[in-house]
N, CA, C and O atoms as a CHARMM CRD file, in Angstrom:
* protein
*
  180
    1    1 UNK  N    104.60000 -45.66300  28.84100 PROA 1      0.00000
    2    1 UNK  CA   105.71200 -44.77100  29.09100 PROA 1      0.00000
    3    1 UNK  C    105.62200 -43.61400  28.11200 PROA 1      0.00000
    4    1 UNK  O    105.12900 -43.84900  27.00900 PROA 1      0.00000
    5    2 UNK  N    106.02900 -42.44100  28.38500 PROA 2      0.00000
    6    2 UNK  CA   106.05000 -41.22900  28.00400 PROA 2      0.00000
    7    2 UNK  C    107.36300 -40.68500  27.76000 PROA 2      0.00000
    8    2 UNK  O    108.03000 -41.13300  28.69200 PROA 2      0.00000
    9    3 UNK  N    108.08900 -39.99900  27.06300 PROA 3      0.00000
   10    3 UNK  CA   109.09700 -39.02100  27.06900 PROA 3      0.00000
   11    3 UNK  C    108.80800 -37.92600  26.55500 PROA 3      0.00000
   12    3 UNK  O    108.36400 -37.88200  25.40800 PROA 3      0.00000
   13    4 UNK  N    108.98600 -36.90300  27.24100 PROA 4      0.00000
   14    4 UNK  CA   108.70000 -35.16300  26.68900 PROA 4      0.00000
   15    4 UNK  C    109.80800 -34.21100  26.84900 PROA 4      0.00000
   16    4 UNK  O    110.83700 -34.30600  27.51700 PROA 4      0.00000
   17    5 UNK  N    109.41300 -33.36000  26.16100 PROA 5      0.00000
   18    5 UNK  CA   110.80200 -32.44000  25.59800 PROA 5      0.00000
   19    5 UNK  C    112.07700 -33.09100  25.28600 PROA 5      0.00000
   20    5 UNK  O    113.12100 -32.82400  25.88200 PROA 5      0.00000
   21    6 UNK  N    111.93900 -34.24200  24.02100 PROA 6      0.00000
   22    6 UNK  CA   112.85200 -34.51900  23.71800 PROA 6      0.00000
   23    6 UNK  C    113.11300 -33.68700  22.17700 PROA 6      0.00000
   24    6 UNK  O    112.17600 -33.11300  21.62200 PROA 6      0.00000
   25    7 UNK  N    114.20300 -33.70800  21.71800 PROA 7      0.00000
   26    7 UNK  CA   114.28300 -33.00700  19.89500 PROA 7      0.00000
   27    7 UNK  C    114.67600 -34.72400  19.09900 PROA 7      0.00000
   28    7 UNK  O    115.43600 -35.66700  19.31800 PROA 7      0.00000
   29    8 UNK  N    113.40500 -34.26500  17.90600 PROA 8      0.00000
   30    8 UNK  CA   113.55200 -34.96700  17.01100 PROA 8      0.00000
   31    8 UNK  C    114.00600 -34.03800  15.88900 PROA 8      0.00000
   32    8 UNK  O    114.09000 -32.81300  15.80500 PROA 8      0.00000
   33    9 UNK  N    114.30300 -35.17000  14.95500 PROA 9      0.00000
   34    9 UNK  CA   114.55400 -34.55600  13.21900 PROA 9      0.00000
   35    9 UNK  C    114.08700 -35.40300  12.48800 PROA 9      0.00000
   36    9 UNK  O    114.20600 -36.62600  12.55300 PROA 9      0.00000
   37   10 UNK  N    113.32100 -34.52800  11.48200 PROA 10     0.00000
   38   10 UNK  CA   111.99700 -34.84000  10.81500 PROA 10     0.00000
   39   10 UNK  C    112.48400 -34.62800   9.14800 PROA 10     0.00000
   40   10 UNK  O    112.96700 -33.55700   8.77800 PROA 10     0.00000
   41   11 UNK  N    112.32200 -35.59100   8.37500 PROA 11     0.00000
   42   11 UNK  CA   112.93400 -35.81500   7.50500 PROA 11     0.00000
   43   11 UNK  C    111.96200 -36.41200   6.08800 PROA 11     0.00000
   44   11 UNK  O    110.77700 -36.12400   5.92000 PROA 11     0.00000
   45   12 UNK  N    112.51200 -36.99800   5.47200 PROA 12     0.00000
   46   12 UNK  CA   111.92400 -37.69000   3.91100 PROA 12     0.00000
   47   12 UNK  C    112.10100 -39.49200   4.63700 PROA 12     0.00000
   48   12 UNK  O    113.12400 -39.94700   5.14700 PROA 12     0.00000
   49   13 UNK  N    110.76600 -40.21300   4.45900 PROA 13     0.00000
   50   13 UNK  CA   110.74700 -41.51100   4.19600 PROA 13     0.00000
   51   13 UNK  C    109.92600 -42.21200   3.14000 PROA 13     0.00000
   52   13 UNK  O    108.83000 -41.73500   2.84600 PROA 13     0.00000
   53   14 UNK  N    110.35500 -43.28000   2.56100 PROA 14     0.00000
   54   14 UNK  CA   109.53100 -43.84700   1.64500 PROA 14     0.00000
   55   14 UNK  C    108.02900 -43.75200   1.90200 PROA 14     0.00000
   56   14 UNK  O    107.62600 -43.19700   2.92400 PROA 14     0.00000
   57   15 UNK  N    107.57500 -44.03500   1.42000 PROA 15     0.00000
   58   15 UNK  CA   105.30500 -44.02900   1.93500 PROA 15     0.00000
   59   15 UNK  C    105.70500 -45.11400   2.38600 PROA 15     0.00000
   60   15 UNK  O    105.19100 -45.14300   3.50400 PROA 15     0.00000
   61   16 UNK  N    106.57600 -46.49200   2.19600 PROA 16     0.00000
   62   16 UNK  CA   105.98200 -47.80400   2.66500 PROA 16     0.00000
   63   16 UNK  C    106.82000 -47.50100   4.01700 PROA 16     0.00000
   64   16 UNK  O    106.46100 -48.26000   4.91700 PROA 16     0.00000
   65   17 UNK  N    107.83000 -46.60500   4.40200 PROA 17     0.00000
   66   17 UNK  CA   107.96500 -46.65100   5.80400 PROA 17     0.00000
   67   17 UNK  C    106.47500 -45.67700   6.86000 PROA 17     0.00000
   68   17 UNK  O    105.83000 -44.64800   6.65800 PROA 17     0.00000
   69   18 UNK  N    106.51200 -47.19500   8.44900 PROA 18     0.00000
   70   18 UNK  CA   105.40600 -46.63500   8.63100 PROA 18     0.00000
   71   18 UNK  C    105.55400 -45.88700   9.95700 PROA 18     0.00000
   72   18 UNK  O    104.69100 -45.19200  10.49300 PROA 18     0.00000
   73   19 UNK  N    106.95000 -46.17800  10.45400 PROA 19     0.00000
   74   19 UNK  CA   107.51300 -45.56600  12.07900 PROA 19     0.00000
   75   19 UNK  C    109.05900 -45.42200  11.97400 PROA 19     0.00000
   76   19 UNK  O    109.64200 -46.21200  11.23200 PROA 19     0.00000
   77   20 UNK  N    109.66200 -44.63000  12.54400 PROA 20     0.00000
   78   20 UNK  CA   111.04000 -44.37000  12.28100 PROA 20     0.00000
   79   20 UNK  C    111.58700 -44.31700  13.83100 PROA 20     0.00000
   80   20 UNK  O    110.69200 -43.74300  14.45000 PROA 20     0.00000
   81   21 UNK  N    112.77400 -44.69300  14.84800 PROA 21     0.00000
   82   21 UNK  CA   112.63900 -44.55200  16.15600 PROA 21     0.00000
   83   21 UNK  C    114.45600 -44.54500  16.01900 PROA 21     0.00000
   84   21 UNK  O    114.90900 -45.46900  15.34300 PROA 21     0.00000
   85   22 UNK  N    115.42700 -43.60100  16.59700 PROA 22     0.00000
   86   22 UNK  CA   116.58300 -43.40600  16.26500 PROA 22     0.00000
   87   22 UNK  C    116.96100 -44.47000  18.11800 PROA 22     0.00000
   88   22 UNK  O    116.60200 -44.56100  19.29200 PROA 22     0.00000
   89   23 UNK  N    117.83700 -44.96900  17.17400 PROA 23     0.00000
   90   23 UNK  CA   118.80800 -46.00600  18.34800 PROA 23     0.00000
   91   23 UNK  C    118.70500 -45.24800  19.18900 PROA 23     0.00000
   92   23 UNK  O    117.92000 -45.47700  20.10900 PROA 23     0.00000
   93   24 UNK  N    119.76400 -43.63600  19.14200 PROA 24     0.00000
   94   24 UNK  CA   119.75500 -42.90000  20.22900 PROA 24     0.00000
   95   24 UNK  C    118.85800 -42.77300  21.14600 PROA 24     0.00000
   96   24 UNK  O    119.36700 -42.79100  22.26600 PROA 24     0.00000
   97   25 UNK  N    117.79900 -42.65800  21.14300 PROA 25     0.00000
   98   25 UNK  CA   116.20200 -42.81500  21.57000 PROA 25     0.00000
   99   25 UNK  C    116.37300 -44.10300  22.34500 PROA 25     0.00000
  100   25 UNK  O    116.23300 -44.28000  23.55500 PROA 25     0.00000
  101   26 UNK  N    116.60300 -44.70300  21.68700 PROA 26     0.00000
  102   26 UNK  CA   116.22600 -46.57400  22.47100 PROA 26     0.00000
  103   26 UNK  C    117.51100 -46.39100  23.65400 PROA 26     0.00000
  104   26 UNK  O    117.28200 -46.65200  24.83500 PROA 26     0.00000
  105   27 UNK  N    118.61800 -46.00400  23.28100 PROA 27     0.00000
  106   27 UNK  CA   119.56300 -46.23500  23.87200 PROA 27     0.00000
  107   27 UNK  C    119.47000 -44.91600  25.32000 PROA 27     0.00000
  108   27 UNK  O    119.93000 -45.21900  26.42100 PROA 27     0.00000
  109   28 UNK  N    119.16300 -44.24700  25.20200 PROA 28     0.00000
  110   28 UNK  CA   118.97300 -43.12500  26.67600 PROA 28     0.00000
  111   28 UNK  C    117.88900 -43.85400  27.61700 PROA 28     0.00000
  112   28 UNK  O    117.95300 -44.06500  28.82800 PROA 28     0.00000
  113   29 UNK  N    116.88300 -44.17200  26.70500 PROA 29     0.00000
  114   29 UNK  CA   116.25100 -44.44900  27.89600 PROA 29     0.00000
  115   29 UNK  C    115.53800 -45.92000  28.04700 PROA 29     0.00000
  116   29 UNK  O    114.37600 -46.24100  28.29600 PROA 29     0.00000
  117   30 UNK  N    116.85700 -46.75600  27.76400 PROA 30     0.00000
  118   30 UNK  CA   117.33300 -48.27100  28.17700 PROA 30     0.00000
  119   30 UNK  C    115.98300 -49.13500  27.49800 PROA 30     0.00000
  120   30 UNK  O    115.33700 -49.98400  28.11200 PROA 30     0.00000
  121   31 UNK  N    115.74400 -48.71400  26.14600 PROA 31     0.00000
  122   31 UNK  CA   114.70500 -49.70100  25.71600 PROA 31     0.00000
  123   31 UNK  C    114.94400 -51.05000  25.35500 PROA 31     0.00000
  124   31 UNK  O    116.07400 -51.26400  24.91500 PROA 31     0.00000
  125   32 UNK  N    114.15900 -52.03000  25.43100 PROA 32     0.00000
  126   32 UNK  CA   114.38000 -53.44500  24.55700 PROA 32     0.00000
  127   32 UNK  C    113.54500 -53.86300  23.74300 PROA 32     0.00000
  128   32 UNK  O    112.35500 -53.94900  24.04400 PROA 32     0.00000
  129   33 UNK  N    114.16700 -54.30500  22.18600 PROA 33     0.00000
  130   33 UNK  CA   113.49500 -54.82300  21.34300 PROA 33     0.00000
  131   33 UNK  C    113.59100 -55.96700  21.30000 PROA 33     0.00000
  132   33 UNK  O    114.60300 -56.62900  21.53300 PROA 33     0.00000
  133   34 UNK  N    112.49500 -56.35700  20.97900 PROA 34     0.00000
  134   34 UNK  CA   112.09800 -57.87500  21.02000 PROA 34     0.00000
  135   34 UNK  C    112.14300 -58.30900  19.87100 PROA 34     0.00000
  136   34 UNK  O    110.98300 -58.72200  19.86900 PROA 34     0.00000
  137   35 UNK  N    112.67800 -58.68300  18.43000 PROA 35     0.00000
  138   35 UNK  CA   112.33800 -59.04000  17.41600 PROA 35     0.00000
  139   35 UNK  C    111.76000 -60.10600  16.72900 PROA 35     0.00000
  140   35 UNK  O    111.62100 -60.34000  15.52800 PROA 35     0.00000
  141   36 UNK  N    111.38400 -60.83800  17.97500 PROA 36     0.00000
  142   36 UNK  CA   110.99100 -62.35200  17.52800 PROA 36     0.00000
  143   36 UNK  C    109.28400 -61.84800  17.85100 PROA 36     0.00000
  144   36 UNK  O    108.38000 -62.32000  17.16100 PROA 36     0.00000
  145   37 UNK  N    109.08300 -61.15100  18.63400 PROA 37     0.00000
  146   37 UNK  CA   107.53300 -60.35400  19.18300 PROA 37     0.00000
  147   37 UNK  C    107.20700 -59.61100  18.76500 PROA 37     0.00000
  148   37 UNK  O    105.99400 -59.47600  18.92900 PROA 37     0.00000
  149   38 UNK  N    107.98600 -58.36700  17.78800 PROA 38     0.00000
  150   38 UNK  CA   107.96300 -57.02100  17.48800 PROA 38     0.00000
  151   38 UNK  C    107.37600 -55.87700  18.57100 PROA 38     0.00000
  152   38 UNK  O    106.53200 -54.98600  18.46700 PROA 38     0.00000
  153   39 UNK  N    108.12300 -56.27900  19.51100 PROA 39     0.00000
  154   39 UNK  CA   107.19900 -55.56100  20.82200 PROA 39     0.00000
  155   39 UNK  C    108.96300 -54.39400  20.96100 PROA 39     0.00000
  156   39 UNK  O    110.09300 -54.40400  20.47400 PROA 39     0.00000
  157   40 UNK  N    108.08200 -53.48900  22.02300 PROA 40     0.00000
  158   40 UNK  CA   109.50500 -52.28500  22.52600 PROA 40     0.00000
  159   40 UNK  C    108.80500 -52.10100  24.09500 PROA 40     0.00000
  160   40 UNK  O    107.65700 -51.80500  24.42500 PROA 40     0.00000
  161   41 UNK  N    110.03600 -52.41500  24.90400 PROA 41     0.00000
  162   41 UNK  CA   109.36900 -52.02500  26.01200 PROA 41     0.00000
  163   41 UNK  C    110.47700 -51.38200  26.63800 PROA 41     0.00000
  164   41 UNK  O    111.48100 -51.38500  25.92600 PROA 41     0.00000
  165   42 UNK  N    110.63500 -50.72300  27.96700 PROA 42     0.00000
  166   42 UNK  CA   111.88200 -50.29700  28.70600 PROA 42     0.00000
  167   42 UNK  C    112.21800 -51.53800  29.91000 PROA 42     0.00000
  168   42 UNK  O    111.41200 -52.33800  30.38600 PROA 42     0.00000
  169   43 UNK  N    113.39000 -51.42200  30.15200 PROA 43     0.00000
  170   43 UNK  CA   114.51400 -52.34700  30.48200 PROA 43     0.00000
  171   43 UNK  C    114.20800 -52.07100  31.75400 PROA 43     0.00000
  172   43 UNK  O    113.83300 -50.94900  32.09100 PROA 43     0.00000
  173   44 UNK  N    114.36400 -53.27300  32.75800 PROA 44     0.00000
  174   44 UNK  CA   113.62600 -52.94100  34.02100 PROA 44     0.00000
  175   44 UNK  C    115.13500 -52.60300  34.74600 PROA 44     0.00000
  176   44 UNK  O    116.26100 -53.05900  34.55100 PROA 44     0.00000
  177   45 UNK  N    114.72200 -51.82200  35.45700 PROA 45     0.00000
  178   45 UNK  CA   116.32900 -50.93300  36.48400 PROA 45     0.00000
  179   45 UNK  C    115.67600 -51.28900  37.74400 PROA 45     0.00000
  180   45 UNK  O    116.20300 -50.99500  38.81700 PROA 45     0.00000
């Protein structure tokens, strides 16, 4: 899956952070985290 022309904001993270992904993001376009898998996939409609 792809999303384009979305706006991010680009900021300061520690070095030991290695990906940053804002809820908002997960939440438009109906993602699910798996935390027992560490997987992200989208929510089937």
């Amino acid at each position: 899956m792809s999303i384009k022309n979305i706006e991010i904001d680009v900021g300061f993270l520690p070095k030991n952070h290695n990906r940053l992904l804002g809820l908002d993001i997960l939440m438009n376009y109906h993602f699910i985290v798996d935390m027992s898998k560490l997987e992200l996939y989208p929510a089937k409609q």
